[in-house]
N, C-alpha and C positions, 0 to 999 in steps of 0.2 A: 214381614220382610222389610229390613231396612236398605238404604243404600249410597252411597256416595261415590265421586268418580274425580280422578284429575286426568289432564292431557297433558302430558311430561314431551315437552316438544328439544328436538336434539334436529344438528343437521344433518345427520344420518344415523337413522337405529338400524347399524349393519349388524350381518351376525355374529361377529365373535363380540360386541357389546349385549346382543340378547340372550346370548349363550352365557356369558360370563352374569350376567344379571341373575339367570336359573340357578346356576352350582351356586352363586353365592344363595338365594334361599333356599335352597335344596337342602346346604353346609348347616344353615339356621331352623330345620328341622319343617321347610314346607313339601308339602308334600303336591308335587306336582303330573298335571296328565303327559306333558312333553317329553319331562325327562321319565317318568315310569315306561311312554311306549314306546320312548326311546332303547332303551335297555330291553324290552320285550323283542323288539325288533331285533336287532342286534344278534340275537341266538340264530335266526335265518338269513343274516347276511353272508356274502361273500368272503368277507376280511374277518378273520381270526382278532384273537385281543381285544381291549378297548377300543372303541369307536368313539370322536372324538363327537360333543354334542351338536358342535357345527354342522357334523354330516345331517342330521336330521330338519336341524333349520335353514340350512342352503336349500331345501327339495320345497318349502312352506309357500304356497299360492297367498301369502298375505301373514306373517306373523299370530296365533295367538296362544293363550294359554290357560289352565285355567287350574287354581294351586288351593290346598287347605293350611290356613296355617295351623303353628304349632299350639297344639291344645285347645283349637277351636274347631271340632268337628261339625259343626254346623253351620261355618260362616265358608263364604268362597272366595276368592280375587281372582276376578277377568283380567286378563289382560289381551290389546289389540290391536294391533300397528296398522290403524285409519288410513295413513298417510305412510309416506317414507319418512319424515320426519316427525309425527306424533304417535305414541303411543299412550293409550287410554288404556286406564288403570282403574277398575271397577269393584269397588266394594259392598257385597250384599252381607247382613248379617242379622240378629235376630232380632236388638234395639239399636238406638242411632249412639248410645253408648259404647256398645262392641263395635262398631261399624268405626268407628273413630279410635277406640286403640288398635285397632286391626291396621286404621289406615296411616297412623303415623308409625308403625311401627314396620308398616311396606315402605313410606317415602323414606324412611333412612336407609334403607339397602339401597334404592334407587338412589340415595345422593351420592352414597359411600361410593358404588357403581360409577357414578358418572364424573363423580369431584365437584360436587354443586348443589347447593342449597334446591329445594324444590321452585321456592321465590324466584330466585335468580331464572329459572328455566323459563318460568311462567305457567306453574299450575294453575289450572280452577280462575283461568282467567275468562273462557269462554262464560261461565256461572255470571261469574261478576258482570260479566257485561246483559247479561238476558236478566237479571237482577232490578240492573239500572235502567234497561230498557222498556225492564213491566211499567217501573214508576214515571219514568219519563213520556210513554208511548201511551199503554191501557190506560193508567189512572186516568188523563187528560179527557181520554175517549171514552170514558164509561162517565165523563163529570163528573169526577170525585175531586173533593178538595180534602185532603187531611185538617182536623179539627183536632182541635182540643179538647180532653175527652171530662168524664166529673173527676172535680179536684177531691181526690180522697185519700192522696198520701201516696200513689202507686198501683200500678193494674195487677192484683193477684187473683182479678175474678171476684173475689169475697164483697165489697161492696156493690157491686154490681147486682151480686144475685140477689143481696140480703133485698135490694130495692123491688126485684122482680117478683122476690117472697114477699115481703112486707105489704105490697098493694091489695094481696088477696087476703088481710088480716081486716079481721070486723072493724066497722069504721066509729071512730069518736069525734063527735062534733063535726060529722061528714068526712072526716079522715080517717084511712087505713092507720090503726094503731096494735102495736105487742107491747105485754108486757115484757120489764127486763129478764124476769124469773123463766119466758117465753122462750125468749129469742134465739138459746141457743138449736129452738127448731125452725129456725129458718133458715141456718146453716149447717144440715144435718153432719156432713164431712170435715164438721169445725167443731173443737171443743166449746164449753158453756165460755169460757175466758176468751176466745180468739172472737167470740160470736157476738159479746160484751165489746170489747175492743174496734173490732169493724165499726158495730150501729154508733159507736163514738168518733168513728173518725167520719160518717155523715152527718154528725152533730154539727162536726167543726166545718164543712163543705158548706152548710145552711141547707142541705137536705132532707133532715129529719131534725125532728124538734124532740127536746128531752121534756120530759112533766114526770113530778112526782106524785105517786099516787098514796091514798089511803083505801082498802077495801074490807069489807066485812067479814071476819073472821069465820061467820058461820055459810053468809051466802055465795061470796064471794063479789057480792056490787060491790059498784064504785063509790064511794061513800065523797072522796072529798079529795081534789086536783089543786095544784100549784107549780108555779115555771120553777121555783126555787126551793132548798133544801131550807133556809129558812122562814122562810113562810108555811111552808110545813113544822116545822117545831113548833111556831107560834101557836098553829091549830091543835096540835098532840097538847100542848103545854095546856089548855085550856079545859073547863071540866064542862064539854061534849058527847054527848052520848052518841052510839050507833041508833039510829030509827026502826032496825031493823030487830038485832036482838039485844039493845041497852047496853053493849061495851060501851066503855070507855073509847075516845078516841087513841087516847096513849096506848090501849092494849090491841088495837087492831093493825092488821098486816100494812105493813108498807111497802112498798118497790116504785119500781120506775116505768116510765112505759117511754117507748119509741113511735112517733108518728109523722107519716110524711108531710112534708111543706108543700106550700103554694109554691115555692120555688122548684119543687121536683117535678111538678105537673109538666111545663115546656121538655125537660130530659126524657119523662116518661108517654108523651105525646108524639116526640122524635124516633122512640124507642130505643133511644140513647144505651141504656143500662142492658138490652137486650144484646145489643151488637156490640159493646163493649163486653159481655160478659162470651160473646161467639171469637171476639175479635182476641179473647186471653185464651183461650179455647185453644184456638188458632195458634198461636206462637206456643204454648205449651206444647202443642204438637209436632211444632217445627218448623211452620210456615217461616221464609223467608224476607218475605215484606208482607204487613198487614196495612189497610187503608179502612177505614171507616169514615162515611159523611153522611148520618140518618137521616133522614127527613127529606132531603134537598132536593132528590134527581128518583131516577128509574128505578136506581140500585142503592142498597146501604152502602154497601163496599168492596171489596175483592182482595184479594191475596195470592201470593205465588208461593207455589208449592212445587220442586220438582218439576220446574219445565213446563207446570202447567196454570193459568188462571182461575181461579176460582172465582166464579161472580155471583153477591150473594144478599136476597133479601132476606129482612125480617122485620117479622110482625107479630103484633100481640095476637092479631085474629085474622090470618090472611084470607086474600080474596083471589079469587082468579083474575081480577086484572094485574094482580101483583104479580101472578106467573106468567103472565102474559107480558110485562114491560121488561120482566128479569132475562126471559126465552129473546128479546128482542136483541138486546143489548149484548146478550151470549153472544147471538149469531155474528152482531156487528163486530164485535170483537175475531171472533174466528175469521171472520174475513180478511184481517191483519194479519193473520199467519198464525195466532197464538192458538195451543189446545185448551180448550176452555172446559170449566168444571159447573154447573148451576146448581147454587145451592138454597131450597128457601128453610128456613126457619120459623118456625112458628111454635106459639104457647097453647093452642089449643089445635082438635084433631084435625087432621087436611085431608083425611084420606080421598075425598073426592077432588083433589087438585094433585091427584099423584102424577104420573103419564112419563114416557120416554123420554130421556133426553136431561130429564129434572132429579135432582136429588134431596129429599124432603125429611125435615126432621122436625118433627111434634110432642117429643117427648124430652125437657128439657132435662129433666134427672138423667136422660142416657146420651146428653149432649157429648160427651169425650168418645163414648164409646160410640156413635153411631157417626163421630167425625173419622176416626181411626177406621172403620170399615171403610169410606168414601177416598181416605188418603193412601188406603193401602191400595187400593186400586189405581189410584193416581201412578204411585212408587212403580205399579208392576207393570203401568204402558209405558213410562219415564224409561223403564231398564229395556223394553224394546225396540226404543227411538237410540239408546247412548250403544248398540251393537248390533253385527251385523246379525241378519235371523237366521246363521248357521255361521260357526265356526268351526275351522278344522284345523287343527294345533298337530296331526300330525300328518306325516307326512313322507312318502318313501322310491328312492329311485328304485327304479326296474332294474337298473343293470350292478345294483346290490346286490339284490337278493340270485342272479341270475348264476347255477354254483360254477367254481372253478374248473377248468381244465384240467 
């Protein structure tokens, strides 16, 4: 379940404007609980004929409603008059894709209704301001400073992970090295070309260093290494033999191999590529502001999602004092007012750092999917803070239903 919400603020949501807001979706094919118990009603009232929809919203201890629209059987809009003058407009539905043509396609009835842009009213201003307040307020107080992350052309995740992969590849000359024939298993969810493309754009970062290789056709050693393509022909061009089984150096395999630099060591010490690859994670999912500063403080970083803080170590090999400084900083936080989320991350098992309170991921191949479980939980306390925990949309005078003389 997804969900989104604005507060469409007027200086009076009386009821012939909420009434008239209904028949106008009612007319647009929603299907609503107000006006359907309105009309159920209506067979046990008093007054014969139409009843007008006012009579039911004049009797309402607090306006609300709650409507499907057309050809979306599974999605709903709340609606909820908070205030006398804001009514909060709730949209849950199955992706944040449907969630969003659902909900522009509510604000323009609501504008047509009212004569007025959503803007102009001040939707989803509340958002914006607890948005700015995370960055302004939490960041500060958890000591996060936003950095600058590796320079690899754009945060798709992809070089991030290839780095997380690549360190656990057998080492050449004391470095983690693939070859290029390799590497598109490094990025299992990336074809051979996207996965070639990537370890090229850590070429250009000075994260990974490129060397051509020669290997032996029968054993598959490494026969003979070069920085350049031409220093390699010079060798092929040369009447060399394998040591191994007497090719020719001209007839044996060549490829490329990828290994990581002295210069990735400080990224990969910070755990840089780990929290950058949590941190694309993170906004892939939705998150609102993402903050990442590895190395530096208590915490790697945090993010707002839905009204709530997420604060979130990660580590190649965590430790329990890790869950110990991340539980600290949670609470410090919470004491600000914010609801807070603790997330650690880790690349190897944690299960003995699991405990209440913390929410722990060690399985980086199920990094989207075991965020998606943690955020859908977020989503569904988020929708029990934006209403009230009972609404009643309908609503009926006694001296209606009481029958005639």
């Amino acid at each position: 379940m997804h969900l989104d919400y604005i507060d469409v603020k007027r200086q009076s949501w009386d009821v012939a404007t909420l009434a008239a807001l209904l028949s106008r979706l009612t007319a647009s094919g929603y299907q609503g609980l107000a006006v359907e118990g309105h009309r159920l009603v209506g067979r046990f009232a008093r007054a014969q004929g139409d009843r007008p929809l006012t009579a039911a919203l004049n009797h309402a201890n607090g306006f609300a409603d709650v409507l499907i629209p057309p050809a979306q059987p599974h999605a709903r809009i709340i609606l909820c008059l908070l205030q006398p003058d804001v009514l909060r407009v709730v949209v849950a539905g199955r992706d944040p894709s449907e969630v969003k043509r659902i909900a522009t396609a509510t604000k323009m009835h609501i504008e047509a209704t009212m004569g007025g842009s959503i803007d102009e009213i001040g939707a989803g201003a509340d958002e914006r301001d607890t948005v700015s307040r995370f960055r302004r307020e939490a960041v500060p107080a958890l000591n996060l400073t936003a950095a600058s992350g590796l320079v690899t052309g754009g945060r798709d995740g992809a070089p991030m992970q290839m780095i997380v992969a690549l360190r656990r590849q057998p080492a050449f000359r004391g470095r983690p090295t693939a070859l290029g024939s390799q590497v598109g298993s490094l990025l299992p969810d990336k074809s051979a070309a996207q996965a070639r493309e990537t370890a090229e754009r850590l070429v250009s970062a000075g994260l990974v260093e490129r060397i051509h290789v020669i290997l032996c056709r029968s054993g598959g050693q490494w026969l003979a290494v070069a920085p350049s393509g031409e220093e390699m022909r010079a060798l092929v061009g040369a009447n060399v033999a394998c040591p191994h089984c007497g090719t020719r150096m001209g007839e044996e395999l060549q490829d490329i191999a990828y290994r990581l630099t002295d210069a990735a060591d400080a990224q990969l010490a910070e755990n840089r590529p780990l929290c950058e690859l949590l941190e694309t994670a993170l906004r892939r999912a939705g998150a609102e502001a993402v903050v990442i500063d590895p190395g530096h403080g208590e915490v790697d970083g945090a993010a707002y999602y839905h009204g709530t803080a997420l604060v979130f170590r990660a580590r190649t090999a965590a430790k329990a004092d890790d869950v110990t400084k991340l539980l600290e900083q949670a609470k410090k936080l919470q004491g600000q007012g914010w609801p807070v989320v603790s997330l650690l991350v880790t690349e190897q098992s944690a299960q003995d750092l699991r405990q209440d309170g913390l929410f722990v991921v060690d399985n980086m191949t199920r990094l989207d999917a075991a965020l998606e479980e943690i955020l859908r939980t977020v989503r569904e306390h988020h929708a029990l803070t934006l209403l009230p925990q009972v609404l009643r949309p309908l609503a009926v005078s006694v001296a209606d239903l009481l029958p005639a003389d």
